[in-house]
PDB file of N, CA, C and O in Angstrom, chain B, residues numbered from 101:
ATOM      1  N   UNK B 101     103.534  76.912  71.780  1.00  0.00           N
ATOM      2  CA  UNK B 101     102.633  77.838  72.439  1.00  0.00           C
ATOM      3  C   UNK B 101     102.208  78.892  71.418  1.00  0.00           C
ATOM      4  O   UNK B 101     102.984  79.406  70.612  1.00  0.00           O
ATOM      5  N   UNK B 102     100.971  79.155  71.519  1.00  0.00           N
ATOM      6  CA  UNK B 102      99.978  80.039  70.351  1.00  0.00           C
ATOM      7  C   UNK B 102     101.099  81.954  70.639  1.00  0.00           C
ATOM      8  O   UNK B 102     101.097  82.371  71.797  1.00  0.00           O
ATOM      9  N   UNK B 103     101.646  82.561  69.877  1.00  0.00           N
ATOM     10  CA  UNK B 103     102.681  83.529  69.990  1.00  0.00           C
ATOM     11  C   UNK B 103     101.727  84.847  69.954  1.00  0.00           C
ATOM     12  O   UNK B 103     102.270  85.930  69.737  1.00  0.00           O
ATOM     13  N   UNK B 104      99.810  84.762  70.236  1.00  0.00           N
ATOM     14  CA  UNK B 104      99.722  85.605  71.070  1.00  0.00           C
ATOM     15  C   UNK B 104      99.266  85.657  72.390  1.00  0.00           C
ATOM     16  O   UNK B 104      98.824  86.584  73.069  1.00  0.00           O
ATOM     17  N   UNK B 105      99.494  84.296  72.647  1.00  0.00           N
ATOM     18  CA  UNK B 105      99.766  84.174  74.227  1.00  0.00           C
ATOM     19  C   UNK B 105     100.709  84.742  75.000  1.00  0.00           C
ATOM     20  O   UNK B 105     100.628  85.503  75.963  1.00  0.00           O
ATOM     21  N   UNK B 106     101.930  84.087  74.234  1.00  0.00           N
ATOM     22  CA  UNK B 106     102.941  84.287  74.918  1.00  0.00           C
ATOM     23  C   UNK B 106     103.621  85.876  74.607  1.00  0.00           C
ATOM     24  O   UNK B 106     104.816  86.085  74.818  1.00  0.00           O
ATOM     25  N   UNK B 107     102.783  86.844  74.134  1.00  0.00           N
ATOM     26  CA  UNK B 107     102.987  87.959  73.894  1.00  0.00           C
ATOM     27  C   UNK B 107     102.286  88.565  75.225  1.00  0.00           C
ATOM     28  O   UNK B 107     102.874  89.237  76.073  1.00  0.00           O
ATOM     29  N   UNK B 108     101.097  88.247  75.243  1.00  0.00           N
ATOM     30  CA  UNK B 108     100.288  88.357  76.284  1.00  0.00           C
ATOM     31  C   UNK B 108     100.668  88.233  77.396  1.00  0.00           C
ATOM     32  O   UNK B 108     100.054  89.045  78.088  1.00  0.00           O
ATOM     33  N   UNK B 109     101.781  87.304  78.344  1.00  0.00           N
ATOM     34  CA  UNK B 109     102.076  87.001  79.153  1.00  0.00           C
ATOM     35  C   UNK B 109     103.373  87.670  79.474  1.00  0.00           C
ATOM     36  O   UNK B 109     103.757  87.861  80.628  1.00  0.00           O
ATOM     37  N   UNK B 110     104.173  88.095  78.163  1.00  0.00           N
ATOM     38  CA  UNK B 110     105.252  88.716  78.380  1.00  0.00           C
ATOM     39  C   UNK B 110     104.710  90.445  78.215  1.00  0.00           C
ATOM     40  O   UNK B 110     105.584  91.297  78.055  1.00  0.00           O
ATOM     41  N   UNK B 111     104.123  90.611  78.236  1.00  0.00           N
ATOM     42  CA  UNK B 111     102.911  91.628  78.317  1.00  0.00           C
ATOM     43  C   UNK B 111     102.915  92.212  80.132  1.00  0.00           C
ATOM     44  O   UNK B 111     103.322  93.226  80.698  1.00  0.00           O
ATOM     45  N   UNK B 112     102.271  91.021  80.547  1.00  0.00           N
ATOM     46  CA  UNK B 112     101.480  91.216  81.935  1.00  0.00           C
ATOM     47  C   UNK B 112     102.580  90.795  82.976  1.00  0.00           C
ATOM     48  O   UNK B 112     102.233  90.630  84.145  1.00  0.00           O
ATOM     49  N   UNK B 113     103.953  90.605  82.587  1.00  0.00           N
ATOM     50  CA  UNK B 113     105.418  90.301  83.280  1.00  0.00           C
ATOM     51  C   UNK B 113     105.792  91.533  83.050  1.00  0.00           C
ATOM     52  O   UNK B 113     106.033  92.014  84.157  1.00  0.00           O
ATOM     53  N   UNK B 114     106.019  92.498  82.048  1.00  0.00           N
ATOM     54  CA  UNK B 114     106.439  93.899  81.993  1.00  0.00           C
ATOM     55  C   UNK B 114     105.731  94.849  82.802  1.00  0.00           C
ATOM     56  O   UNK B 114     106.400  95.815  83.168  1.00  0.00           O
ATOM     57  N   UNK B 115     104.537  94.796  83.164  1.00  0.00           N
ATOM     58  CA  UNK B 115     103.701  95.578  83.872  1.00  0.00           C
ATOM     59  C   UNK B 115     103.897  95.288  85.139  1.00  0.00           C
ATOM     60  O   UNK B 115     104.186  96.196  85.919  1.00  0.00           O
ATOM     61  N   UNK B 116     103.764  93.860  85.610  1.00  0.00           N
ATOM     62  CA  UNK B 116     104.001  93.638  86.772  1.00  0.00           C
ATOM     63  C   UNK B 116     105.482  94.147  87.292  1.00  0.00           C
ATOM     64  O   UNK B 116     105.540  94.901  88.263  1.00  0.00           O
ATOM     65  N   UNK B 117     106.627  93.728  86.643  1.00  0.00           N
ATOM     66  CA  UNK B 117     107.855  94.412  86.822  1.00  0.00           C
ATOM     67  C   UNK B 117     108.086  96.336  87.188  1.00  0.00           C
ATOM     68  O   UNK B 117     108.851  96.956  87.926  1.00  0.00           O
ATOM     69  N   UNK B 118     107.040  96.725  86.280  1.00  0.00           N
ATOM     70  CA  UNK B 118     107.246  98.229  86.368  1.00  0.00           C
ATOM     71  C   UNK B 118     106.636  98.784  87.707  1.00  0.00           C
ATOM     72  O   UNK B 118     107.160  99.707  88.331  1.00  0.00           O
ATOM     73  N   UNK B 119     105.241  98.005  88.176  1.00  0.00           N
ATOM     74  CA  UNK B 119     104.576  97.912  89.058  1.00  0.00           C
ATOM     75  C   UNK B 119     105.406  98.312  90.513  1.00  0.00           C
ATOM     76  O   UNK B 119     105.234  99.291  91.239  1.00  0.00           O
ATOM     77  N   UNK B 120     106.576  96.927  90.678  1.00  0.00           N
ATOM     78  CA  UNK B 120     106.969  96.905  91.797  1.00  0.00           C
ATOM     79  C   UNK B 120     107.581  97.686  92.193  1.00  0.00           C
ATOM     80  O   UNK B 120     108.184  98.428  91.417  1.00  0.00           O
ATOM     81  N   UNK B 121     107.695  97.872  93.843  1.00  0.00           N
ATOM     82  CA  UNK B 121     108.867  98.778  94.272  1.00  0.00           C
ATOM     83  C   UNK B 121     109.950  98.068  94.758  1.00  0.00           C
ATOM     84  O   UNK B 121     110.057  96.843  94.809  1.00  0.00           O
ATOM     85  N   UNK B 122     111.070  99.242  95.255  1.00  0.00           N
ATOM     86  CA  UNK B 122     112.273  98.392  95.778  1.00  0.00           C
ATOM     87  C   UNK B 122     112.148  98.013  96.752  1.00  0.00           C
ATOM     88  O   UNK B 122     111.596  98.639  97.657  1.00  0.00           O
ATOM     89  N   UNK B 123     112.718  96.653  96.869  1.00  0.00           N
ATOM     90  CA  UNK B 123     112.441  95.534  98.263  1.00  0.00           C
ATOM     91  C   UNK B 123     112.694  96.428  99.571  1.00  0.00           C
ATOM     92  O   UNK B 123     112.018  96.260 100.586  1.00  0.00           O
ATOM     93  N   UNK B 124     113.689  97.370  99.485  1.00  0.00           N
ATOM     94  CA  UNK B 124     113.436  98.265 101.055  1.00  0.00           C
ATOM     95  C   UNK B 124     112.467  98.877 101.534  1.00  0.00           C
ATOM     96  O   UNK B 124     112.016  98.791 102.676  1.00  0.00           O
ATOM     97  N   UNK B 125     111.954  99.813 100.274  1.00  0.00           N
ATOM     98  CA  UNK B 125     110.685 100.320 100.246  1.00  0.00           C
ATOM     99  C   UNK B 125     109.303  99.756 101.242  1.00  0.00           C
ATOM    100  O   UNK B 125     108.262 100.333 101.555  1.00  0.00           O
ATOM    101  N   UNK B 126     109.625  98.906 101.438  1.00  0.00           N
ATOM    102  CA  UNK B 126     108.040  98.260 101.802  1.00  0.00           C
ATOM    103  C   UNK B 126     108.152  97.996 103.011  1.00  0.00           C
ATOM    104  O   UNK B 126     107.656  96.925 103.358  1.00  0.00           O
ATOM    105  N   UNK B 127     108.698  98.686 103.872  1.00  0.00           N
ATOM    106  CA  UNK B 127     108.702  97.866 105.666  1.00  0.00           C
ATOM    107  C   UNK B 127     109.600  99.310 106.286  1.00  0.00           C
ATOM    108  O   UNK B 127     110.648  99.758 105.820  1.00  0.00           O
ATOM    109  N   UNK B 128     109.097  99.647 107.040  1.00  0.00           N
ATOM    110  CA  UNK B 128     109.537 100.498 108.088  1.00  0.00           C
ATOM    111  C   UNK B 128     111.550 100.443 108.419  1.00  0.00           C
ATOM    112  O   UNK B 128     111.863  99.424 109.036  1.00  0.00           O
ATOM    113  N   UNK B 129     112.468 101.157 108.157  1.00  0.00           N
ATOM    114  CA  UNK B 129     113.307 101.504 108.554  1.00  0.00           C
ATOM    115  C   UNK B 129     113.768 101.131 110.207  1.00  0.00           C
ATOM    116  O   UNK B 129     114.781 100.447 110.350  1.00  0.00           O
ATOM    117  N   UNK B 130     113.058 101.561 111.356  1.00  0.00           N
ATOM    118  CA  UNK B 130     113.378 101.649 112.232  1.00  0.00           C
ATOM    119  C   UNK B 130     112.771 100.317 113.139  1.00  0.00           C
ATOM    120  O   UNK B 130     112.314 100.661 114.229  1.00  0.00           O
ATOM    121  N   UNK B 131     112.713  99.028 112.877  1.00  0.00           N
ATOM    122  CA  UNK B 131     113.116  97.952 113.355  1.00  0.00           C
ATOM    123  C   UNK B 131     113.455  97.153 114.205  1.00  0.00           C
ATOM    124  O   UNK B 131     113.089  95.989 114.371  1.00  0.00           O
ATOM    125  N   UNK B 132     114.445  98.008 114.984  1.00  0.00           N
ATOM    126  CA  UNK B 132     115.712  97.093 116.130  1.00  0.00           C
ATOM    127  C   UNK B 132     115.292  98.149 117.446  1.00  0.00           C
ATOM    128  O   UNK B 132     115.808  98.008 118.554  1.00  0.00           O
ATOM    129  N   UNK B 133     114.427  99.063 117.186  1.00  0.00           N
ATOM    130  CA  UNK B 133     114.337 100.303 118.207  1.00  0.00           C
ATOM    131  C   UNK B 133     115.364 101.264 118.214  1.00  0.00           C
ATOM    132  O   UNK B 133     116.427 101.355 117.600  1.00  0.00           O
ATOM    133  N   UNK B 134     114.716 102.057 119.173  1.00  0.00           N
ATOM    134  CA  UNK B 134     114.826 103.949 119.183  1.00  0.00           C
ATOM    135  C   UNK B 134     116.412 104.236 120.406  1.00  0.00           C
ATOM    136  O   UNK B 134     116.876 103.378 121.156  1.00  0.00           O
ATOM    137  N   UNK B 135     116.735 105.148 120.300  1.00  0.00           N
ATOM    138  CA  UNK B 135     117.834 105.718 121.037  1.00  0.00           C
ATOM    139  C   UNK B 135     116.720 106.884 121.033  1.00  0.00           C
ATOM    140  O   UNK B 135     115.930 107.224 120.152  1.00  0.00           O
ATOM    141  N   UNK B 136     116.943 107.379 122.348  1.00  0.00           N
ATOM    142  CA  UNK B 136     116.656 108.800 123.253  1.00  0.00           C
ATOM    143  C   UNK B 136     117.509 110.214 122.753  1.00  0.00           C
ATOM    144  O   UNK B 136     117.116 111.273 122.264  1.00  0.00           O
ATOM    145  N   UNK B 137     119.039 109.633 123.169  1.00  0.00           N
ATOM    146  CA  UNK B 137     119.968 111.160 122.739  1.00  0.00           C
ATOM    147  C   UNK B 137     120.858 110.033 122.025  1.00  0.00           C
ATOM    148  O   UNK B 137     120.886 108.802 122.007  1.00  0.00           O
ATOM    149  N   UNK B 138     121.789 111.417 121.270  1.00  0.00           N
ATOM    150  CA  UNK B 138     122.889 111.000 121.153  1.00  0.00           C
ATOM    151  C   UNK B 138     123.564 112.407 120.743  1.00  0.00           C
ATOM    152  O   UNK B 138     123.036 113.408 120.260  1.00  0.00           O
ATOM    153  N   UNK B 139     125.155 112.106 121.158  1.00  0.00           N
ATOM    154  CA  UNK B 139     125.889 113.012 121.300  1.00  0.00           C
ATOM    155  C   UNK B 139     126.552 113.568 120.603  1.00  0.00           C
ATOM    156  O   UNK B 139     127.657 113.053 120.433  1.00  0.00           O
ATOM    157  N   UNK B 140     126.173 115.246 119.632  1.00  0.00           N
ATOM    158  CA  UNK B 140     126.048 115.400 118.696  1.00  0.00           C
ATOM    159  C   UNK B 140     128.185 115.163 117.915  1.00  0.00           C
ATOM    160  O   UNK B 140     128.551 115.216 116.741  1.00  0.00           O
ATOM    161  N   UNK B 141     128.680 115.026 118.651  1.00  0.00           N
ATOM    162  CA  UNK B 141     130.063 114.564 118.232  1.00  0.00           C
ATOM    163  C   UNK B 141     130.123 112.944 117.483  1.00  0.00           C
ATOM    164  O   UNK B 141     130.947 112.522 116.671  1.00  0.00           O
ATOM    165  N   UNK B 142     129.139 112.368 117.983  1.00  0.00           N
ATOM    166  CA  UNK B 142     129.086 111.527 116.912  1.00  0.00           C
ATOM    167  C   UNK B 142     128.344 111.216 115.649  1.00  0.00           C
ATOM    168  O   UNK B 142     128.360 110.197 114.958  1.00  0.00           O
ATOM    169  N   UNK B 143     127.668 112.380 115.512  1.00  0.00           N
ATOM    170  CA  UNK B 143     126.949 112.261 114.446  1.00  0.00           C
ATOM    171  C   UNK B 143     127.546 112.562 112.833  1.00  0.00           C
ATOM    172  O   UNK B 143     128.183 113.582 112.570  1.00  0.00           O
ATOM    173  N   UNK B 144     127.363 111.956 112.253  1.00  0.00           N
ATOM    174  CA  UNK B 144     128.501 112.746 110.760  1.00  0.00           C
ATOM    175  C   UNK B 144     127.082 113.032 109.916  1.00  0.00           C
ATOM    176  O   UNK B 144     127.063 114.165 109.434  1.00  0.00           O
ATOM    177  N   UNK B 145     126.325 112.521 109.742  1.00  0.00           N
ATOM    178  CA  UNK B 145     125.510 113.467 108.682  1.00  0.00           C
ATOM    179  C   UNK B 145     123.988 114.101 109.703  1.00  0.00           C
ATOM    180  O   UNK B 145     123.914 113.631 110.839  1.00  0.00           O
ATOM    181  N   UNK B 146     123.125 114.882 109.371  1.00  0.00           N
ATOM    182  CA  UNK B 146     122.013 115.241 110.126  1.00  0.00           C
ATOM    183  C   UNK B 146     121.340 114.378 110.240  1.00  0.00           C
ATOM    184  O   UNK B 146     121.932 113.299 110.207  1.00  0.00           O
ATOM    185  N   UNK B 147     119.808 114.310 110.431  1.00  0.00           N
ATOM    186  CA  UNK B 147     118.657 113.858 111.068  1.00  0.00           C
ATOM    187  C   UNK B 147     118.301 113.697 109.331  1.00  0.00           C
ATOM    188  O   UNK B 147     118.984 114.308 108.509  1.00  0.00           O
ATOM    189  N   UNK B 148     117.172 112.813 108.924  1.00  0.00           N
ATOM    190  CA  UNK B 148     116.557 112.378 108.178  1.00  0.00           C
ATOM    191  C   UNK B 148     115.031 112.078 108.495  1.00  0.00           C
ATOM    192  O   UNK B 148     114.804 110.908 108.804  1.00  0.00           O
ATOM    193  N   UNK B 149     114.111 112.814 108.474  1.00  0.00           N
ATOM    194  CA  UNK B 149     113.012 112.269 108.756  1.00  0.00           C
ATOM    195  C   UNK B 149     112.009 112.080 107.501  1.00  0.00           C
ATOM    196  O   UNK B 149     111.721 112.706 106.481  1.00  0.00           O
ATOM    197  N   UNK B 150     111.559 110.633 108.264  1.00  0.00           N
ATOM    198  CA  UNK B 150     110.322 110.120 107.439  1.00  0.00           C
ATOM    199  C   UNK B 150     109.348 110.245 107.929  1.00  0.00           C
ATOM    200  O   UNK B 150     109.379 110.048 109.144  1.00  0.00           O
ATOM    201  N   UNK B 151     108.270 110.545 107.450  1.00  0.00           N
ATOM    202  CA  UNK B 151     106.831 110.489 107.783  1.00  0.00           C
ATOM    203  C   UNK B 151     106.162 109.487 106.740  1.00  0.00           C
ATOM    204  O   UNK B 151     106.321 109.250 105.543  1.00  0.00           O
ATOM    205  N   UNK B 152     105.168 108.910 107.969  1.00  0.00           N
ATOM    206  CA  UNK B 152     104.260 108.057 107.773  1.00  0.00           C
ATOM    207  C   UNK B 152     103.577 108.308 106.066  1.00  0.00           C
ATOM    208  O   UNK B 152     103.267 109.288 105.389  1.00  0.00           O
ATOM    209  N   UNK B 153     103.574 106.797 105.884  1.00  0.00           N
ATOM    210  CA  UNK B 153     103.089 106.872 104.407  1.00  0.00           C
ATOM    211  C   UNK B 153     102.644 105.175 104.341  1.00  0.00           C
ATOM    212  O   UNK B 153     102.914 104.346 105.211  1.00  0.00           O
ATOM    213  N   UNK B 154     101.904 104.926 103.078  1.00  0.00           N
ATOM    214  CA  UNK B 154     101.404 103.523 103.379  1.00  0.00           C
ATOM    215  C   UNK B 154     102.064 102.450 103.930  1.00  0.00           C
ATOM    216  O   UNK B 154     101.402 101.594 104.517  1.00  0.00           O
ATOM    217  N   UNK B 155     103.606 102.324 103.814  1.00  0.00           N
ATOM    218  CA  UNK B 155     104.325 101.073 103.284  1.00  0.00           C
ATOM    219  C   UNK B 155     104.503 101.218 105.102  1.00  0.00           C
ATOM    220  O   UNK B 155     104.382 100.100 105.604  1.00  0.00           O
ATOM    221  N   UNK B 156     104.757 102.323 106.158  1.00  0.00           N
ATOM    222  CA  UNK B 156     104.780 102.186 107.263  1.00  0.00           C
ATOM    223  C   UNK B 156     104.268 103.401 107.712  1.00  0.00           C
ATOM    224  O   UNK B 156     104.378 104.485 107.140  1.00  0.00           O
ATOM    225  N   UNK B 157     103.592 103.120 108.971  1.00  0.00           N
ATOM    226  CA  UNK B 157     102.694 104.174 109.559  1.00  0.00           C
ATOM    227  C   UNK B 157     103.276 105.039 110.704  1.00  0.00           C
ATOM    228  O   UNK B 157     102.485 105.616 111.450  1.00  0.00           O
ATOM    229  N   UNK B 158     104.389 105.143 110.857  1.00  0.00           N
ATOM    230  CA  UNK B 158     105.040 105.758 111.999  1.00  0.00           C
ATOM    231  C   UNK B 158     106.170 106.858 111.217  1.00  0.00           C
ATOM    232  O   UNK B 158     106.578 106.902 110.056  1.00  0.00           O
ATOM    233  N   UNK B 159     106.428 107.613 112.293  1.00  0.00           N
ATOM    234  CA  UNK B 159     107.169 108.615 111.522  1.00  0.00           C
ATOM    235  C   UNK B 159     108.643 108.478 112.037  1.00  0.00           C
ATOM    236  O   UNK B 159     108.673 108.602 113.262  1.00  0.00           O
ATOM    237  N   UNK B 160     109.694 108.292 111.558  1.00  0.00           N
ATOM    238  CA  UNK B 160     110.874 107.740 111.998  1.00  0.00           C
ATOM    239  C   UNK B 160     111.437 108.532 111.552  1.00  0.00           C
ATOM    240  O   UNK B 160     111.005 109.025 110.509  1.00  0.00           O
ATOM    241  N   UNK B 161     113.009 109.158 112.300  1.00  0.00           N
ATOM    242  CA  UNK B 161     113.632 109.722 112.383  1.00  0.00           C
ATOM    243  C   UNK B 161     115.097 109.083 112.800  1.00  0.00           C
ATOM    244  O   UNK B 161     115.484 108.697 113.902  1.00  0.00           O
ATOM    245  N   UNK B 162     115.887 109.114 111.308  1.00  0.00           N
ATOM    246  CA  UNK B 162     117.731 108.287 111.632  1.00  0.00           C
ATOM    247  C   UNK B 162     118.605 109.755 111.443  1.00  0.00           C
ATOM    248  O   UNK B 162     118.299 110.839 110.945  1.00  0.00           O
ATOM    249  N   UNK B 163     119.735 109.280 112.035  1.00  0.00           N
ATOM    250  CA  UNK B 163     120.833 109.671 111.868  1.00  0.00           C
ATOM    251  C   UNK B 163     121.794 108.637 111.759  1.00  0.00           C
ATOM    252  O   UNK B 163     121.770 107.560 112.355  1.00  0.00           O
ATOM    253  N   UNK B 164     122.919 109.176 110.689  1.00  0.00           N
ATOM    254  CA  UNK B 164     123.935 108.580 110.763  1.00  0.00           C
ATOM    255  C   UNK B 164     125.630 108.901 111.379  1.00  0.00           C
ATOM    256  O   UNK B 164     126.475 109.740 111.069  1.00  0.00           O
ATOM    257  N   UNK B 165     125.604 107.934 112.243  1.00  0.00           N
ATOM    258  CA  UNK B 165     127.037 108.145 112.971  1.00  0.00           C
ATOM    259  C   UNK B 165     128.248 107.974 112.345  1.00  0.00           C
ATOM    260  O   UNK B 165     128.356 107.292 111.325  1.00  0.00           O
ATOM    261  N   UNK B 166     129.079 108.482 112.823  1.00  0.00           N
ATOM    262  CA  UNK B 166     130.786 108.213 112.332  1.00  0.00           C
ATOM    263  C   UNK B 166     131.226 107.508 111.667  1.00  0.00           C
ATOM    264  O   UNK B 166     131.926 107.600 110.659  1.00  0.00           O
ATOM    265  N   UNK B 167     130.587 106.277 112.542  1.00  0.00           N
ATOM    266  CA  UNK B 167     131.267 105.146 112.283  1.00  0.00           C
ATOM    267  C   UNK B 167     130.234 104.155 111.337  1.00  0.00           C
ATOM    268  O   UNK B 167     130.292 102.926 111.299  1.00  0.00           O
ATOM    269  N   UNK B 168     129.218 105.073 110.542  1.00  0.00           N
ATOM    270  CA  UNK B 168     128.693 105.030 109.443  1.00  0.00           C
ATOM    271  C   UNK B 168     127.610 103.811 109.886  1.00  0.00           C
ATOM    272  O   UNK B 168     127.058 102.999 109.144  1.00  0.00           O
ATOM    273  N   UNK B 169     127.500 103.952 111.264  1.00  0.00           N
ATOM    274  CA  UNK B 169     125.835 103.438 111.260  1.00  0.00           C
ATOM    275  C   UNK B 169     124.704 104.422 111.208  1.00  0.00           C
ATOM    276  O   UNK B 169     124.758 105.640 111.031  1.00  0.00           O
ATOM    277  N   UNK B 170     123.467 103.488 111.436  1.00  0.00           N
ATOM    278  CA  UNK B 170     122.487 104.524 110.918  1.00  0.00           C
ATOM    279  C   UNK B 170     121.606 103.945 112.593  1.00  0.00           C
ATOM    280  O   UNK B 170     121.481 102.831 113.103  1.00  0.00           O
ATOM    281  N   UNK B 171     121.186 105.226 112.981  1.00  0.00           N
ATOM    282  CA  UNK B 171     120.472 104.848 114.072  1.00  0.00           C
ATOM    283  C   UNK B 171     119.427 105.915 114.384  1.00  0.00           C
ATOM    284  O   UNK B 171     119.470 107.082 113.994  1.00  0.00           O
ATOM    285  N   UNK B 172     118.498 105.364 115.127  1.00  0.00           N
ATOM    286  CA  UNK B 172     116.966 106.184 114.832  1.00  0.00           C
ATOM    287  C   UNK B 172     116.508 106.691 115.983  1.00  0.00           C
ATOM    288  O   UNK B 172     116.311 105.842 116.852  1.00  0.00           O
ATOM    289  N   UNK B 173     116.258 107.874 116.288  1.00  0.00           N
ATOM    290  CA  UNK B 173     115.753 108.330 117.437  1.00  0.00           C
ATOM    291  C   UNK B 173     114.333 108.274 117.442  1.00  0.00           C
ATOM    292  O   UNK B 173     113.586 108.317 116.464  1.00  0.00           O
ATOM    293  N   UNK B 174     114.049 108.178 118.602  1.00  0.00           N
ATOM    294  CA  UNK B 174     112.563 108.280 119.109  1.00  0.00           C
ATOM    295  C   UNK B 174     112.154 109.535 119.439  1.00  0.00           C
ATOM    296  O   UNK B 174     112.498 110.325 120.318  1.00  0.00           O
ATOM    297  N   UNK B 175     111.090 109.573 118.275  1.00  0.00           N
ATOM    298  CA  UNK B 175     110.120 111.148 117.846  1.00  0.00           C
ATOM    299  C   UNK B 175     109.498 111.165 119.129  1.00  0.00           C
ATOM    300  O   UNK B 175     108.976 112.280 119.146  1.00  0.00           O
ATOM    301  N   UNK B 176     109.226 110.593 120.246  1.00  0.00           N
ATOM    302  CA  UNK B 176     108.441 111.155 121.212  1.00  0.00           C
ATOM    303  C   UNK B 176     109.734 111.564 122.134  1.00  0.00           C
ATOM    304  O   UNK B 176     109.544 111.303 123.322  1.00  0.00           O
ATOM    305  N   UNK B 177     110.458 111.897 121.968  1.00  0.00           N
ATOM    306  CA  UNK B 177     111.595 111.740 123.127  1.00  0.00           C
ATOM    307  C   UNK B 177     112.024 113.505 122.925  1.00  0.00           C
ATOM    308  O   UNK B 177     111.931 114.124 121.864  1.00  0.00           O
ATOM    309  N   UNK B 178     112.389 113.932 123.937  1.00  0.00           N
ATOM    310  CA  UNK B 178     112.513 115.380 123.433  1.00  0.00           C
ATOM    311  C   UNK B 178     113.447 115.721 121.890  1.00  0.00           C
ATOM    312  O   UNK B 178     113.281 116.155 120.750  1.00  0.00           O
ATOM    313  N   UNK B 179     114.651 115.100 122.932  1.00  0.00           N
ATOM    314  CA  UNK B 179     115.505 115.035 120.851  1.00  0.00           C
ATOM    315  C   UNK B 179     114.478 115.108 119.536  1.00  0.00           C
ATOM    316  O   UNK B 179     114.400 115.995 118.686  1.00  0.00           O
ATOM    317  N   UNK B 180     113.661 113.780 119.672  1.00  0.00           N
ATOM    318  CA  UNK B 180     112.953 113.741 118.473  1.00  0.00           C
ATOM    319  C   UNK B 180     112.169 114.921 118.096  1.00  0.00           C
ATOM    320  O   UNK B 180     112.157 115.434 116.977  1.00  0.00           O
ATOM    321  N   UNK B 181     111.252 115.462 119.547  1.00  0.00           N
ATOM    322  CA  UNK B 181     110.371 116.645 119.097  1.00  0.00           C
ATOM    323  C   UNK B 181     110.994 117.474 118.721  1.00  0.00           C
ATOM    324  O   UNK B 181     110.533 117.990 117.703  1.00  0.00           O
ATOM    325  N   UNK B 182     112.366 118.104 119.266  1.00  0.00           N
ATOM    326  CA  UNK B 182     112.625 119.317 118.653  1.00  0.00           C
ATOM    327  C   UNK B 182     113.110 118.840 116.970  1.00  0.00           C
ATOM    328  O   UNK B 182     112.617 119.484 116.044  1.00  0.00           O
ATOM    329  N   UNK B 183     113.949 117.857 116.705  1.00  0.00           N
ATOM    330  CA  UNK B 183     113.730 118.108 115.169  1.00  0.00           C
ATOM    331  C   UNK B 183     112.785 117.909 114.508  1.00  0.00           C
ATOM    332  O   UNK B 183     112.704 118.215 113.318  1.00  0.00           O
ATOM    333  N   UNK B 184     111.714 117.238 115.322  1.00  0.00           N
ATOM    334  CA  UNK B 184     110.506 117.247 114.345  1.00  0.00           C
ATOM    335  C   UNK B 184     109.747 119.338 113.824  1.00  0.00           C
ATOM    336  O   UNK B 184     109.397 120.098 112.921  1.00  0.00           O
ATOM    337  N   UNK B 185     109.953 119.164 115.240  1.00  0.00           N
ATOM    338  CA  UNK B 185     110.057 121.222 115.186  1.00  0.00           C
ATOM    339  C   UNK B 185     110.243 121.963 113.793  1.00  0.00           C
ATOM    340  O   UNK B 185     109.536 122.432 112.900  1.00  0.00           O
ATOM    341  N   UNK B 186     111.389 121.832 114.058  1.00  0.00           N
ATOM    342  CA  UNK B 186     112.675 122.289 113.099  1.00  0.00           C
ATOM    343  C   UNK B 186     112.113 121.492 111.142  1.00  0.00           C
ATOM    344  O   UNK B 186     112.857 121.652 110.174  1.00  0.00           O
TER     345      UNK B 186
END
């Protein structure tokens, strides 16, 4: 193979590589659906909110529980509005 081809190609493989994002990156978080409340004794870390951006158009809001799941409340639900508030 002519070696400025294959310069060329290992060229347009480095770019493409730098290009990409991480495979989570690209699809919405909240998935499996929303919880309403939850009871702030089980929560171990706060609220996390995302807002809408290309990769997903909804604004999602997790917390993570105790027992080190991650579960997402629904921003229209009062819970959600007030931390959206906040």
């Amino acid at each position: 193979m002519n070696p400025a081809v294959l310069a060329f190609l290992c060229c347009l493989l480095v770019f493409h590589v730098q290009g990409e994002l991480g495979h989570t990156s690209g699809r919405c978080s909240c998935l499996k659906g929303y919880i309403d409340r939850v009871h702030p004794r089980l929560v171990k870390a706060g609220p996390v909110v995302h807002g809408p951006s290309i990769f997903c158009r909804r604004t999602e809001i997790t917390v993570t529980l105790k027992n080190n799941k991650e579960k997402c409340i629904n921003p229209q639900s009062e819970l959600g509005r007030r931390i959206l508030r906040k």
